[in-house]
ZAVEX-599187 format. One record per residue: residue number from 0; x, y, z of N, C-alpha, C, O, CB in turn. Coordinates in pm, 1 decimal, always signed. Glycine has a CB too. Example, Ala and Ser with C-alpha at 12.3 -4.5 7.8 and 13.67 -1.06 7.14 Angstrom:
<atoms>
   resi       n_xx       n_yy       n_zz      ca_xx      ca_yy      ca_zz       c_xx       c_yy       c_zz       o_xx       o_yy       o_zz      cb_xx      cb_yy      cb_zz
      0    +1319.0     -569.0     +780.0    +1230.0     -450.0     +780.0    +1320.0     -330.0     +780.0    +1423.6     -331.9     +846.5    +1130.8     -447.3     +904.6
      1    +1285.0     -225.0     +708.0    +1367.0     -106.0     +714.0    +1290.0       +3.0     +787.0    +1340.9     +113.8     +803.9    +1408.4      -59.8     +572.5
</atoms>
This chain:
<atoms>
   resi       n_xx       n_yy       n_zz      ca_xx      ca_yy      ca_zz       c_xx       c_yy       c_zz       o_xx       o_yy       o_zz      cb_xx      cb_yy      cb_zz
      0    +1345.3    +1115.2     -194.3    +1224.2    +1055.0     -143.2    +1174.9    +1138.4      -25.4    +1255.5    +1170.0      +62.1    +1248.3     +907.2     -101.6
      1    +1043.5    +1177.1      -17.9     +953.3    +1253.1     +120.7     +954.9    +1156.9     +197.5     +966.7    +1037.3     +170.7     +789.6    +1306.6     +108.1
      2     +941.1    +1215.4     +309.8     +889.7    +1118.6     +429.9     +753.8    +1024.3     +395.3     +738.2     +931.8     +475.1     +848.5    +1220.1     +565.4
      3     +674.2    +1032.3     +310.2     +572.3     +974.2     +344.5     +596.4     +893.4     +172.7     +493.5     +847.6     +123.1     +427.1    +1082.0     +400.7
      4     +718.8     +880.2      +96.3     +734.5     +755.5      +39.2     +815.1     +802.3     -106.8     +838.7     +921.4     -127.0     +578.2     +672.9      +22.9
      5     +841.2     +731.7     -172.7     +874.1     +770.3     -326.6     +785.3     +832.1     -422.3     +734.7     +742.1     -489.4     +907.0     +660.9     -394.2
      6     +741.3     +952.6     -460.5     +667.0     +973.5     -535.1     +548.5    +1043.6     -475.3     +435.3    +1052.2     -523.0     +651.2     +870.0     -594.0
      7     +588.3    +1086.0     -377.0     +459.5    +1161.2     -292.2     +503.5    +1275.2     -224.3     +565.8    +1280.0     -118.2     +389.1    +1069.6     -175.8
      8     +462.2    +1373.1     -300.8     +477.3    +1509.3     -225.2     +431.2    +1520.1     -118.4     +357.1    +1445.0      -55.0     +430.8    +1610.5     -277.4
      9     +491.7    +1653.2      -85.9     +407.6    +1676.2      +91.4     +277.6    +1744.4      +43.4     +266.7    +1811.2      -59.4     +507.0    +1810.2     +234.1
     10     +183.6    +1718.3     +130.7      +30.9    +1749.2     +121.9      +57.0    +1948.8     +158.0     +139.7    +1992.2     +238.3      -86.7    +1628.0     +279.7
     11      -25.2    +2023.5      +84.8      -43.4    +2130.7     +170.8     -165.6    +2206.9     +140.8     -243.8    +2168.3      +54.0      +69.3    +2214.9     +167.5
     12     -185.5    +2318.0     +212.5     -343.3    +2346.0     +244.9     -295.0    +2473.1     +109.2     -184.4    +2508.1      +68.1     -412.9    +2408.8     +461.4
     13     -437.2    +2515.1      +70.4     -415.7    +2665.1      -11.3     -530.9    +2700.2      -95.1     -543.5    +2630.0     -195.4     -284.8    +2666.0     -117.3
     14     -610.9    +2785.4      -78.6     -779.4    +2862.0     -126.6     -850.4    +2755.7      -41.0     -918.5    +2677.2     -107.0     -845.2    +2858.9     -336.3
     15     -848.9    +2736.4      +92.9     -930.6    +2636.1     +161.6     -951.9    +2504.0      +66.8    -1068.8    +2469.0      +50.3    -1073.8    +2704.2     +201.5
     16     -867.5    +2441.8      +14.9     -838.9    +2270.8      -14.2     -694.9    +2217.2      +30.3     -603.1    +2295.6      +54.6     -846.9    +2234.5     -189.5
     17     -684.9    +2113.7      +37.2     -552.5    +2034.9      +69.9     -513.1    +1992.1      -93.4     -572.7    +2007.7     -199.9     -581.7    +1879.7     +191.8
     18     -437.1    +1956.3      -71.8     -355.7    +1913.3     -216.8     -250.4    +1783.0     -202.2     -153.2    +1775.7     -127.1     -252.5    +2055.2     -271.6
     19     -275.3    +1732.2     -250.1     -204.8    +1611.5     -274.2     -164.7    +1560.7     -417.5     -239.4    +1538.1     -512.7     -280.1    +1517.2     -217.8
     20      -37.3    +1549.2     -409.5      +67.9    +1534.5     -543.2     +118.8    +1370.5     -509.1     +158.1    +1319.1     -404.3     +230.7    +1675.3     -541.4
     21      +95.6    +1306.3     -669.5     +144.3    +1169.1     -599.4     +222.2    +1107.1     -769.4     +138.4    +1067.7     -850.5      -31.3    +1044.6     -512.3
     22     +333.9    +1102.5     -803.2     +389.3    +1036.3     -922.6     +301.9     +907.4     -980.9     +271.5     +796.7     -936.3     +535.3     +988.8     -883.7
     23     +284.5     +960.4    -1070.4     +185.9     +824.4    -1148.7     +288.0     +750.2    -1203.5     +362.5     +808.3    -1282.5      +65.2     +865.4    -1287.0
     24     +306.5     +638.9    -1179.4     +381.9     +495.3    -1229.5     +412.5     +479.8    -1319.3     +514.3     +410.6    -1319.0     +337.5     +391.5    -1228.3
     25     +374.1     +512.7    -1432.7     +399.1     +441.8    -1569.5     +451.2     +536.7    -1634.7     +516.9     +531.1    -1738.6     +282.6     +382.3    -1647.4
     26     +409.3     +660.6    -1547.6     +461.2     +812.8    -1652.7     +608.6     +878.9    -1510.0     +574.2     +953.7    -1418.5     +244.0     +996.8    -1678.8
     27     +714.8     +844.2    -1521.0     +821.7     +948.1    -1384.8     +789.1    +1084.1    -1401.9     +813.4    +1160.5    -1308.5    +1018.4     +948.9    -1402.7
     28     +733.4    +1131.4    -1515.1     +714.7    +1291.0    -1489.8     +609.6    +1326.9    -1513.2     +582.3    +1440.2    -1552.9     +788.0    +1380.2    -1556.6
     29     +487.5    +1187.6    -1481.7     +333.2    +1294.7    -1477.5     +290.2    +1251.1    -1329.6     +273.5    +1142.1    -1274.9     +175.3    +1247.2    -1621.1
     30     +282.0    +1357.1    -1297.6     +168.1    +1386.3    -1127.4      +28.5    +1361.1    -1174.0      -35.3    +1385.3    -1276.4     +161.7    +1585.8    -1046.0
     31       -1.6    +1285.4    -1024.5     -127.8    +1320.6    -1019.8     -190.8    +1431.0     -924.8     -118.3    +1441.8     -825.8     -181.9    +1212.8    -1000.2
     32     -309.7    +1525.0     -918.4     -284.0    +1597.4     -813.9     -435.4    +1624.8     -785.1     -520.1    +1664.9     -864.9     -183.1    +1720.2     -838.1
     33     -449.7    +1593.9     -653.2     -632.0    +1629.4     -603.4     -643.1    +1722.9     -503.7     -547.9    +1739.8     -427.5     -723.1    +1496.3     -532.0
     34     -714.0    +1767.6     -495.5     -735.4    +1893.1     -459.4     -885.5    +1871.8     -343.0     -999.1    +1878.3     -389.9     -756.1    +1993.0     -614.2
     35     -864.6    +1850.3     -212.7     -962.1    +1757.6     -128.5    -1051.1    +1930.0      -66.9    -1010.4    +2046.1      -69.8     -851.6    +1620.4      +32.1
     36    -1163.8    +1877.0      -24.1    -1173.0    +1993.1     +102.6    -1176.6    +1913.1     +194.0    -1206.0    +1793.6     +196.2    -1297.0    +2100.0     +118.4
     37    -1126.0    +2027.0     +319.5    -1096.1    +1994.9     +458.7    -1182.6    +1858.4     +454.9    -1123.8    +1768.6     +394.7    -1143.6    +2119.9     +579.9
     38    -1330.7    +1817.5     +514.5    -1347.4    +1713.7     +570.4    -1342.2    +1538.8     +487.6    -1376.9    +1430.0     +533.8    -1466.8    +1755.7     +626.8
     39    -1289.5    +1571.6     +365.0    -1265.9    +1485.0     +288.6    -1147.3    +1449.3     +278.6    -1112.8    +1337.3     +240.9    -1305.9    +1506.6     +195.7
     40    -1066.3    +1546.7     +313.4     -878.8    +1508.5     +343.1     -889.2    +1443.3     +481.0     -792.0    +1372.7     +507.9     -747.3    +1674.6     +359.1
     41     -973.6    +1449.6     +564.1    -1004.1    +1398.7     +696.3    -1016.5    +1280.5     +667.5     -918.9    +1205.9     +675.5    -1114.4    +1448.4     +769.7
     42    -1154.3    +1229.3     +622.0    -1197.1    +1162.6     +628.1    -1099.9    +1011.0     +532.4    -1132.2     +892.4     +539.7    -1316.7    +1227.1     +607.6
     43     -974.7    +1072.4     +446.3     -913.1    +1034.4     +360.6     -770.2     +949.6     +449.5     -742.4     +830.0     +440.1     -893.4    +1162.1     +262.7
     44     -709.8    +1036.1     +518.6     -677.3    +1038.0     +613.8     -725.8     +897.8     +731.2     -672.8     +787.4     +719.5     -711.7    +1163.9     +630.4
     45     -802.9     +918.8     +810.0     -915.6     +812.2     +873.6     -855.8     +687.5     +821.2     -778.5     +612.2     +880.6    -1090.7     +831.3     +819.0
     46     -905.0     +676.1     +695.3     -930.6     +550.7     +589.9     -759.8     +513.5     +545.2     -726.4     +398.0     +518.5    -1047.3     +611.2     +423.7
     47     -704.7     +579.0     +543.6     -551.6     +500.3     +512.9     -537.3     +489.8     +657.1     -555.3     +368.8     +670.7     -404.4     +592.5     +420.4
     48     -520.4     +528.1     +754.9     -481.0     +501.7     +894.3     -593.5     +326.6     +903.0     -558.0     +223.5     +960.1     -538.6     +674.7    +1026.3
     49     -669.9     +339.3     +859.2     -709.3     +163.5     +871.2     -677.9      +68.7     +776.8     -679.2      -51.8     +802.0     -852.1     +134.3     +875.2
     50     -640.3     +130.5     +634.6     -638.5      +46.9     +594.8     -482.7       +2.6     +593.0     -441.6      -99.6     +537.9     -712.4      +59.6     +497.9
     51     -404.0      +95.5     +661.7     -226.5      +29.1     +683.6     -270.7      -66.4     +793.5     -211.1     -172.8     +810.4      -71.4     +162.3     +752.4
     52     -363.8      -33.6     +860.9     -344.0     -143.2     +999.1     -361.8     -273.9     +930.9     -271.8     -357.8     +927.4     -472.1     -128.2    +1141.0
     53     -518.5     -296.2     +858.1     -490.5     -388.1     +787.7     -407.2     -479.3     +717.4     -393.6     -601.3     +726.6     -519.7     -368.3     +756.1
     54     -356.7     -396.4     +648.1     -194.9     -472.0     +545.3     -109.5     -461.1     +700.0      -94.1     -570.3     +754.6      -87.5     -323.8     +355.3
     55      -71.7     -379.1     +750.2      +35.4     -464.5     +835.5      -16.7     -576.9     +884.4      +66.4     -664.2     +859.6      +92.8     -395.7     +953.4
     56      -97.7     -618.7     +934.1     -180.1     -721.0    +1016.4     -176.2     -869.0     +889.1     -177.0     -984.9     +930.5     -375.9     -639.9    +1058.8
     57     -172.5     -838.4     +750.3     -150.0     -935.0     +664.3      -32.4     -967.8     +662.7      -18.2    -1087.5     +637.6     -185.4     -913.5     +554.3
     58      +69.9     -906.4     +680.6     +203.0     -905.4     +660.3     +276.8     -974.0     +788.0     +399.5     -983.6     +790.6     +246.1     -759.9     +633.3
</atoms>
């Protein structure tokens, strides 16, 4: 398991996009994988940082 959970690669930068690898559920050996530019991995970023506050705050 990565630091940031079961099934989630580490993010990394490469031809100016970020990349993000994340195990799709139903399949253990199919990835999913997106390919962000910079201000959209930002802005991606942003938006899970609120929306954990949220769910913790339900929890």
């Amino acid at each position: 398991m990565s630091k940031y959970g079961d099934g989630i690669e580490e993010p990394y930068a490469f031809g100016g996009f970020v990349t993000l690898s994340v195990r799709e559920f139903s399949e253990t050996d199919s990835w999913l994988k997106s390919d962000l530019r910079p201000d959209e991995a930002r802005l991606l970023g942003l938006r899970l940082i609120k929306m954990a506050d949220e769910a913790e705050a339900q929890g």
